[in-house]
DORO-891853 format. One record per residue (C-alpha): residue number from 1; x, y, z. Coordinates in pm, 1 decimal. Example, Ala and Ser with C-alpha at 12.3 -4.5 7.8 and 13.67 -1.06 7.14 Angstrom:
DORO-891853
+-----+----------+----------+----------+
! num !        X !        Y !        Z !
+-----+----------+----------+----------+
!   1 !   1230.0 !   -450.0 !    780.0 !
!   2 !   1367.0 !   -106.0 !    714.0 !
+-----+----------+----------+----------+
***
This chain:
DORO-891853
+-----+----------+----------+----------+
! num !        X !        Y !        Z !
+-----+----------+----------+----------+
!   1 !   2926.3 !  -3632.7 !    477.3 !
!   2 !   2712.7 !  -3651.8 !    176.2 !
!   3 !   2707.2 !  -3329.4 !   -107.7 !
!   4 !   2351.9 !  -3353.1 !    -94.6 !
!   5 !   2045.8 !  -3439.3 !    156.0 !
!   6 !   1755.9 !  -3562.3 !     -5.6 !
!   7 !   1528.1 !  -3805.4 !    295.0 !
!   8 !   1475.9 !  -3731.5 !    650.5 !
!   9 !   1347.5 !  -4035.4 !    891.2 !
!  10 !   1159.9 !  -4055.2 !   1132.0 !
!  11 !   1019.0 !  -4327.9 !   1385.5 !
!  12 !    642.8 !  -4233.4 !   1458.3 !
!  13 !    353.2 !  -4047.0 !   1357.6 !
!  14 !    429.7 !  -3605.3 !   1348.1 !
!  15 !    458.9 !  -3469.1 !   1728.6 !
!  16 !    517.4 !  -3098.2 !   1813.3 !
!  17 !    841.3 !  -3172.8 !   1878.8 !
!  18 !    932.4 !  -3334.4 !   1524.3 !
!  19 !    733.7 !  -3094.6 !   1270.1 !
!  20 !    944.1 !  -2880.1 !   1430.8 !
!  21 !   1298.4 !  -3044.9 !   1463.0 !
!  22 !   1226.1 !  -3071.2 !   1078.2 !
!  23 !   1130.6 !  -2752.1 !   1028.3 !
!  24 !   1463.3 !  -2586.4 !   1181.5 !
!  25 !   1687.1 !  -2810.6 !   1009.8 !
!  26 !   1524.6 !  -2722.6 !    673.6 !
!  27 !   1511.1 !  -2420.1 !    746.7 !
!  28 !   1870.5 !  -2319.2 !    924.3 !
!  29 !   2059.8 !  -2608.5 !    795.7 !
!  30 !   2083.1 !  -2561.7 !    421.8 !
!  31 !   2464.7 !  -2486.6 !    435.7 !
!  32 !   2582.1 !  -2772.4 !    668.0 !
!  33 !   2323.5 !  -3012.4 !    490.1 !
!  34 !   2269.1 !  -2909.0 !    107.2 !
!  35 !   1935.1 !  -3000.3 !    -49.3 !
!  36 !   1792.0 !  -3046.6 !    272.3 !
!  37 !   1536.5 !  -2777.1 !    264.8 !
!  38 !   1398.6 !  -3006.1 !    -47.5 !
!  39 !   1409.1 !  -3372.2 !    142.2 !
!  40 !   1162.7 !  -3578.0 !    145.7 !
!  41 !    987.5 !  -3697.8 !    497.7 !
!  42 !    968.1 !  -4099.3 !    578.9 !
!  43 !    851.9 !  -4308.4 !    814.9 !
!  44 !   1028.4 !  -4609.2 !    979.7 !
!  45 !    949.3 !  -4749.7 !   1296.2 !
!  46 !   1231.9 !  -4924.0 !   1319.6 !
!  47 !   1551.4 !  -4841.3 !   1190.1 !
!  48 !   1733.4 !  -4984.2 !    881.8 !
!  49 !   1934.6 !  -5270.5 !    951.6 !
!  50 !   2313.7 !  -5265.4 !    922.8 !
!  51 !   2248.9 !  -4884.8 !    910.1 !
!  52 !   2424.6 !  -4611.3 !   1156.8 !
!  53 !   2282.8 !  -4276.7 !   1211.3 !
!  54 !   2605.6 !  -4183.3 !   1077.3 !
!  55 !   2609.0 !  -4428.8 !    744.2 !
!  56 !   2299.6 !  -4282.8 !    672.9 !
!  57 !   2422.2 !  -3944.1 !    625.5 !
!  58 !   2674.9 !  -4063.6 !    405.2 !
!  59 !   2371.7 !  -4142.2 !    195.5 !
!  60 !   2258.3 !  -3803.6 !    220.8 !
!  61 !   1957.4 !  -3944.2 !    513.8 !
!  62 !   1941.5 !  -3775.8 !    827.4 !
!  63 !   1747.0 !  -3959.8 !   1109.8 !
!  64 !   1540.4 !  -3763.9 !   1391.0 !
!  65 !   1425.2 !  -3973.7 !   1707.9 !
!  66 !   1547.3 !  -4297.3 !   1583.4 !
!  67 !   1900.4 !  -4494.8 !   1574.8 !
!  68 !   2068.7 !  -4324.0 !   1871.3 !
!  69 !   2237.8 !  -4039.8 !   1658.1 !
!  70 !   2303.7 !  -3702.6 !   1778.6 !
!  71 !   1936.4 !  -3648.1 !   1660.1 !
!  72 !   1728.7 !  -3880.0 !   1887.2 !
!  73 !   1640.5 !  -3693.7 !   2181.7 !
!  74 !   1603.1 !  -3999.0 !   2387.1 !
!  75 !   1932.3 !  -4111.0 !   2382.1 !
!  76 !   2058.9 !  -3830.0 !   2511.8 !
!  77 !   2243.2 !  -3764.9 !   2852.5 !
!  78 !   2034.1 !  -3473.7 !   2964.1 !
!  79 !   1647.0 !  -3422.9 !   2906.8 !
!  80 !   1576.3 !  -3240.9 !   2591.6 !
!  81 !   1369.7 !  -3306.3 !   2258.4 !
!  82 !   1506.2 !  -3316.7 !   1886.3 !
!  83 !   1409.7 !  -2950.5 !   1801.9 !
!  84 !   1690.5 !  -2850.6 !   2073.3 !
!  85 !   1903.0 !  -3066.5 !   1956.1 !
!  86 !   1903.3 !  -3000.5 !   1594.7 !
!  87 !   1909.3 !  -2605.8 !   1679.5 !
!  88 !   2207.8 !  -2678.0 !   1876.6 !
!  89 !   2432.0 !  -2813.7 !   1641.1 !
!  90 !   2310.2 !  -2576.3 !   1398.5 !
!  91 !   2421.5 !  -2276.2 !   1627.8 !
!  92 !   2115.9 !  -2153.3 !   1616.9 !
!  93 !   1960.9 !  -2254.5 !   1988.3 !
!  94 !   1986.7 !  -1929.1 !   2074.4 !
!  95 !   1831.3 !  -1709.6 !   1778.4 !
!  96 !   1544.1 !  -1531.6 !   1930.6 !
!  97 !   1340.1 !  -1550.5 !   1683.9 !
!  98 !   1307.3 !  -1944.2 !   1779.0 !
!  99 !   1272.2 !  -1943.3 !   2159.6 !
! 100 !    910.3 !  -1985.1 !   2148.7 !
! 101 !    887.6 !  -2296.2 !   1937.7 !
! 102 !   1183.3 !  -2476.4 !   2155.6 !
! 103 !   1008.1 !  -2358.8 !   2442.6 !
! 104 !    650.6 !  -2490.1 !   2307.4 !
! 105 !    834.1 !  -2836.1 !   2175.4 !
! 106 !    980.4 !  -2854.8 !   2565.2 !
! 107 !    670.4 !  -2856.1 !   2692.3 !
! 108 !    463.1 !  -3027.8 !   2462.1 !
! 109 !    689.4 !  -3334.8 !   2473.1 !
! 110 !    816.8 !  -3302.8 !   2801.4 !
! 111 !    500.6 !  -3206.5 !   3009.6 !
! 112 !    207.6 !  -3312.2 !   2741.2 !
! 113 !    124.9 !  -2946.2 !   2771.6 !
! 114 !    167.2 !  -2785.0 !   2423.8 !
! 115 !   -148.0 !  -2614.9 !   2527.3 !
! 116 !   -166.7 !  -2491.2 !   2855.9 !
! 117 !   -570.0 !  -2363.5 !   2892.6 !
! 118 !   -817.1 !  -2597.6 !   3033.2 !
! 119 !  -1094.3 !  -2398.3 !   2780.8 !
! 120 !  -1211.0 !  -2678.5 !   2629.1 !
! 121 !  -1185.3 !  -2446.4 !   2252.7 !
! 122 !   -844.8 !  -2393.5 !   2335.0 !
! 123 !   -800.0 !  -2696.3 !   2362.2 !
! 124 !   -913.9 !  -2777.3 !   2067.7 !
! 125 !   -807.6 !  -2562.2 !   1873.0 !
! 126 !   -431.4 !  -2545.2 !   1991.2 !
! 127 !   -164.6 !  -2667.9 !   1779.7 !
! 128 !   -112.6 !  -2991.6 !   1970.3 !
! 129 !   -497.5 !  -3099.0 !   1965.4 !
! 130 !   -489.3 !  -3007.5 !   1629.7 !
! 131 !   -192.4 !  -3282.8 !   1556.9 !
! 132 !   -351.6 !  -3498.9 !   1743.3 !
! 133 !   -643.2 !  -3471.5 !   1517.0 !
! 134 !   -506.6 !  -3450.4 !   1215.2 !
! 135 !   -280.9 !  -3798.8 !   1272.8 !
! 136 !   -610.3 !  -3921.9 !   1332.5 !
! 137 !   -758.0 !  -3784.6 !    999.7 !
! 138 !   -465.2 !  -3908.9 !    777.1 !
! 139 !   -326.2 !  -4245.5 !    969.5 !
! 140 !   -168.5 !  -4368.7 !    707.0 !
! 141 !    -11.0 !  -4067.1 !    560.5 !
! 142 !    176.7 !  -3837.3 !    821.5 !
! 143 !    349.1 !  -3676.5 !    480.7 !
! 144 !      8.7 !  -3542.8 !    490.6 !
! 145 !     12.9 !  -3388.5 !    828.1 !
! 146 !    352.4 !  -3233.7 !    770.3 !
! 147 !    215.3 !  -3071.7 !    468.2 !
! 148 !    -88.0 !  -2910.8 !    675.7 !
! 149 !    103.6 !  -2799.4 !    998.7 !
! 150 !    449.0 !  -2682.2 !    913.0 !
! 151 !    290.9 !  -2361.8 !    661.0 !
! 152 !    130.3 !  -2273.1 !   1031.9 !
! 153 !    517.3 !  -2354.4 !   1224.9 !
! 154 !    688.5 !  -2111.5 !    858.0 !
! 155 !    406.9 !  -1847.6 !    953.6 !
! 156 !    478.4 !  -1835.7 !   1302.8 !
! 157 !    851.0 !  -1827.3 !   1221.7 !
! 158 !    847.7 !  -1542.1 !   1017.1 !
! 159 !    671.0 !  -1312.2 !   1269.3 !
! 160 !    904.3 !  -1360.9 !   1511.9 !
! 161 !   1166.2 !  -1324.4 !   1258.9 !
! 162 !   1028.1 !   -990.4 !   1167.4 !
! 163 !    936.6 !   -913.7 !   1539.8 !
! 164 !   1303.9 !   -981.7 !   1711.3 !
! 165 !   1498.6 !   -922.4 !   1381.7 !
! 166 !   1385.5 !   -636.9 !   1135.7 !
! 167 !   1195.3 !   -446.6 !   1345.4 !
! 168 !   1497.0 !   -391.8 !   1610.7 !
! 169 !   1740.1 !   -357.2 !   1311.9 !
! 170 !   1518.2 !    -93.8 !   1150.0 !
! 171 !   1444.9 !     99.5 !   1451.7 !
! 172 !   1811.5 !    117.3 !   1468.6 !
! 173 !   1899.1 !    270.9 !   1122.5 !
! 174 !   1621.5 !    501.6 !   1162.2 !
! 175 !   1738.8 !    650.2 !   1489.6 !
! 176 !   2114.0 !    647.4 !   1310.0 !
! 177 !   1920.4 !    849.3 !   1049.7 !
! 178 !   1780.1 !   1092.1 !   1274.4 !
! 179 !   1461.0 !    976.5 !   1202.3 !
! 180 !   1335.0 !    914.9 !   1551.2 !
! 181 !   1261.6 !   1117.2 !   1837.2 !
! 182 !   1135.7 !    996.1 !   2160.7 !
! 183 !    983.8 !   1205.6 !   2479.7 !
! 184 !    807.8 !   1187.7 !   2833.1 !
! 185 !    474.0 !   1372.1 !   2805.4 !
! 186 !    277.0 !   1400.0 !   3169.5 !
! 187 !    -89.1 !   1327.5 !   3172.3 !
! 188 !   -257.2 !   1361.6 !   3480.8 !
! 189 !    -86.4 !   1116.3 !   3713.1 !
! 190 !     96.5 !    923.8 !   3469.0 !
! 191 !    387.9 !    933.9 !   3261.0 !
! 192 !    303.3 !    885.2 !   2911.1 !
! 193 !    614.0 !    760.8 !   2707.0 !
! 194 !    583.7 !    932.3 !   2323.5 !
! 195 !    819.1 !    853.9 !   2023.7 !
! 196 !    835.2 !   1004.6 !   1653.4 !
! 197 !    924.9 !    776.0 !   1358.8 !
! 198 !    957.8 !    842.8 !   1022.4 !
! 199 !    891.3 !    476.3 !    805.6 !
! 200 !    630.8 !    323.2 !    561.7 !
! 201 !    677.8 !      8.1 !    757.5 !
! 202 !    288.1 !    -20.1 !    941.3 !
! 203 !    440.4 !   -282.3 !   1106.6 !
! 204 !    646.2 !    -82.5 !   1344.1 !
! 205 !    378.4 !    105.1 !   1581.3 !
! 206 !    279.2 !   -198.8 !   1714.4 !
! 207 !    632.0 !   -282.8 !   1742.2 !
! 208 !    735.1 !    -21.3 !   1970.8 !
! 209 !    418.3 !    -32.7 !   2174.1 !
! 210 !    567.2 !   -382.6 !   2223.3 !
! 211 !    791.9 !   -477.6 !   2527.0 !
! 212 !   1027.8 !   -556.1 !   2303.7 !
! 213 !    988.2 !   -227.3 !   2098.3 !
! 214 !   1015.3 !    -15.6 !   2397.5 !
! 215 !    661.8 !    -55.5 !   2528.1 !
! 216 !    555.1 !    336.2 !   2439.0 !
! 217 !    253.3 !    456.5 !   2525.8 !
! 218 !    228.6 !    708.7 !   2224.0 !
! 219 !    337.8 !    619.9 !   1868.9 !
! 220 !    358.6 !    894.4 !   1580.2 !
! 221 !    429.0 !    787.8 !   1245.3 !
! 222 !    514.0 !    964.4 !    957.9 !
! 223 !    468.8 !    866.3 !    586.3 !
! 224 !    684.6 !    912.6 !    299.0 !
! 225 !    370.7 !   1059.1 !    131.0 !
! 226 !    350.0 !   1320.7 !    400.8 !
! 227 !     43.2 !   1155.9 !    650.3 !
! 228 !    110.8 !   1103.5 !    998.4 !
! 229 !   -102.0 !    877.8 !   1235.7 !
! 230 !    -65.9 !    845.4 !   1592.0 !
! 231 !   -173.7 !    561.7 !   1784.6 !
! 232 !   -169.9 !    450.0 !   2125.9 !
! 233 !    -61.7 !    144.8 !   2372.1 !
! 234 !   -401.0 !     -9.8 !   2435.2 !
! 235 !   -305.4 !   -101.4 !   2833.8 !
! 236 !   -201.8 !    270.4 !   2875.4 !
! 237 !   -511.7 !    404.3 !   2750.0 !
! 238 !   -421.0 !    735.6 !   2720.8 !
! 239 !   -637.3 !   1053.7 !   2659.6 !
! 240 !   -650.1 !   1156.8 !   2301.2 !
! 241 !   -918.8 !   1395.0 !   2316.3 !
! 242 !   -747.5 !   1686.5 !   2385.2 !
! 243 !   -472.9 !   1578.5 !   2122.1 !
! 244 !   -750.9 !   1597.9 !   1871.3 !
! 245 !   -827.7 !   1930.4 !   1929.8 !
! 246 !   -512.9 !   2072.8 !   1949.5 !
! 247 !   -434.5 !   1897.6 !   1587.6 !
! 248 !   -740.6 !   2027.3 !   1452.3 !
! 249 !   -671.9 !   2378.2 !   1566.2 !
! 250 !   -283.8 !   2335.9 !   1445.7 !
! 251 !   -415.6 !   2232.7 !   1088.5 !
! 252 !   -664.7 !   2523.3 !   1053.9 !
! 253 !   -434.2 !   2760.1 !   1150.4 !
! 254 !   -193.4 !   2624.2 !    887.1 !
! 255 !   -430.5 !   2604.6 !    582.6 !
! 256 !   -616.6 !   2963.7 !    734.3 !
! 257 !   -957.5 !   2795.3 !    769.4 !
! 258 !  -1186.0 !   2885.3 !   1059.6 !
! 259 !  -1315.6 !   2636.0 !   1314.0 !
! 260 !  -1559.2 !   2668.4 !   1595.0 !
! 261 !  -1429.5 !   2706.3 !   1966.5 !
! 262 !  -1666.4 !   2448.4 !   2078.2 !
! 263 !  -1419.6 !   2225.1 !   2262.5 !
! 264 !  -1624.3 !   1934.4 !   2246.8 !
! 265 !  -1693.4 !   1984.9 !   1866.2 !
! 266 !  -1324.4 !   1999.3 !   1849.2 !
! 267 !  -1312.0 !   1671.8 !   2040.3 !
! 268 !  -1533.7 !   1463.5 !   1829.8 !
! 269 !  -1503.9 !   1149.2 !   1721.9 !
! 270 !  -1507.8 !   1071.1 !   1345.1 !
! 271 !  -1404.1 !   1377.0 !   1111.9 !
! 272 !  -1521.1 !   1670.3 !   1134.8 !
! 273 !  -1585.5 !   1887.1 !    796.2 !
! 274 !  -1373.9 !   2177.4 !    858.8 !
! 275 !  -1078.6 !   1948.4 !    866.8 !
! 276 !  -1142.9 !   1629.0 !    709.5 !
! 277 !   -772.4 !   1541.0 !    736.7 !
! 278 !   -797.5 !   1390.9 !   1069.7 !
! 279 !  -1004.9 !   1108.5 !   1235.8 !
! 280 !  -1030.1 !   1047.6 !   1553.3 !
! 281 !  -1117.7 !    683.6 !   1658.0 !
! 282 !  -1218.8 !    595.5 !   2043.7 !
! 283 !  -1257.9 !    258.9 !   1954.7 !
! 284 !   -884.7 !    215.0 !   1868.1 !
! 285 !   -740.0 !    508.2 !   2041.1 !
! 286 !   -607.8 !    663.2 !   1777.7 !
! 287 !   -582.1 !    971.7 !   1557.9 !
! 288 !   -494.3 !    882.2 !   1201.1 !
! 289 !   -408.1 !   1083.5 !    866.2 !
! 290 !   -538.9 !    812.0 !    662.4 !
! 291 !   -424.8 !    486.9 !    806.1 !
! 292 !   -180.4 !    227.3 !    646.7 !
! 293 !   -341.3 !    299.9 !    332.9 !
! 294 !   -428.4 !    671.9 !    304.9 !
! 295 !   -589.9 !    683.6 !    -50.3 !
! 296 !   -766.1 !   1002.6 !   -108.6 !
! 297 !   -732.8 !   1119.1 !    253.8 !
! 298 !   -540.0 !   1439.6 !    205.8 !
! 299 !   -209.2 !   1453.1 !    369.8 !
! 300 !   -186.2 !   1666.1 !    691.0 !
! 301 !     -8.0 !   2055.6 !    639.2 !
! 302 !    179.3 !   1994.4 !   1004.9 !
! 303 !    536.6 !   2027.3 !    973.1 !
! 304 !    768.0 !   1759.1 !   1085.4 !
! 305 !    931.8 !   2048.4 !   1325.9 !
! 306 !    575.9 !   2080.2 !   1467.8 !
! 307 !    475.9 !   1771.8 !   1534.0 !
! 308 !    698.9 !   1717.1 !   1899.5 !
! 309 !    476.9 !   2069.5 !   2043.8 !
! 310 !    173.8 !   1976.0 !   1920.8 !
! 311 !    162.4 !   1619.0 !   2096.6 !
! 312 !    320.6 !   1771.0 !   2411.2 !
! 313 !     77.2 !   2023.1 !   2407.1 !
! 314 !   -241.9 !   1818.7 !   2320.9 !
! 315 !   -121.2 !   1541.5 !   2572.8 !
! 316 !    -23.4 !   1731.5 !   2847.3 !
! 317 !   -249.9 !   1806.5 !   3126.4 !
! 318 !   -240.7 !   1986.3 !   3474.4 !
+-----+----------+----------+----------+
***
């Protein structure tokens, strides 16, 4: 094997399938194939003569979809596509944080059906239409097309990456820390599934409204800087009105201030001025202390030891 990869080959214009064979080996194969995150991307439509799959990577060339190596999907046994193949002998064919672009390659190259949707703008506008296009656009220069689509493959990647990965893993050392608390609140006839978390990561609520977070209905989060928002699984829809008043009430008390009884004042959307800690948005379902990015929004006076009564209280119902 060669010390360093520099050129990767393949036979045709970009597919699904290749942009993203390429991508995982560039990606997950920097240790069995050094330099290769930095190779350059040719074109041959037929292969080298007196060259082997395997004499090429002597050279430091590895060759997708061409020559019959353990890279060309259509010499294999069983039906499969390059991106499997490469992401099996990489070990990584399993990593979750892949299974939706082998599954998308699969059935782009297998079925034609990269995009599924017979909406004529999804169509369009779906990766696979979009390659299509864009081989159009630059005939003579599918460098060009690799350069345009993989940043959108690398973006996709490192969602998932963040989504099946560091989430989980954080989630983890926070409930290790003590840092999370989860509960069963009941609101009229269903169970509403509530969890505290303490983490600057904004990235987590919608996490663990997530099926993969846990799918709760209610998510509290708490700040380093002291704010708390709580927002709420959009499918669930639960009833936050009552949760606004009881907060409102909880932070008065605390700070010694005087609010009307008016329930429905209480209830109000927006801020109201007694307590302009707290806003409650309908639109979103939520009840934030400033947001991600709380600014000048003063931090809410509710203990961390209060915070569990007060959302059973305000989300409970007879």
């Amino acid at each position: 094997m060669a010390e360093h990869f520099s050129q990767i080959i393949l036979p045709t214009r970009p597919q699904p399938d290749t942009v993203i064979a390429v991508f995982i080996l560039q990606t997950y194969g920097k240790t069995n194939f050094p330099g290769i995150e930095h190779a350059r991307i040719t074109f041959a439509p037929l292969f080298p003569k007196e060259e082997t799959p395997e004499s090429l990577e002597k050279k430091g060339i590895i060759a997708i979809d061409i020559g019959t190596g353990p890279f060309d999907h259509h010499a294999s046994k069983t039906k499969t596509t390059a991106s499997m193949l490469i992401a099996e002998a990489l070990g990584v064919s399993e990593a979750p944080a892949l299974a939706k672009l082998l599954e998308y390659a699969e059935r782009d190259d297998f079925y034609g059906k990269g995009t599924i949707s017979t909406d004529a703008l999804d169509r369009a506008f779906g990766l696979s239409g979009l390659v299509v296009n864009l081989n159009k656009r630059f005939p003579n220069d599918p460098g060009k097309v690799f350069a345009l689509v993989t940043p959108l493959i690398d973006a996709h990647h490192a969602e998932e990456v963040r989504r099946t990965e560091e989430l989980p893993k954080e989630v983890t050392e926070q409930t290790k820390a003590g840092k999370v608390e989860d509960f069963t609140v009941r609101q009229k006839d269903k169970n509403l599934k509530v969890v505290i978390i303490e983490s600057d990561n904004i990235s987590l609520p919608g996490y663990l409204r997530s099926q993969l977070g846990g799918r709760f209905d209610i998510v509290a989060q708490k700040l380093t800087s002291g704010h708390i928002n709580i927002l709420s699984r959009p499918t669930k829809r639960p009833d936050l009105r009552k949760l606004a008043r009881t907060i409102r009430i909880a932070e008065a008390r605390i700070l010694n201030k005087t609010v009307p009884s008016d329930e429905k004042y209480l209830e109000r959307p927006g801020r109201i001025e007694e307590i302009p800690e707290w806003y409650y948005d309908p639109a979103t379902n939520s009840l934030q202390n400033g947001g991600a990015n709380p600014q000048d929004i003063p931090k809410t006076h509710i203990a961390h030891h209060e915070l569990k009564t007060i959302l059973v209280e305000g989300l409970s119902s007879a």
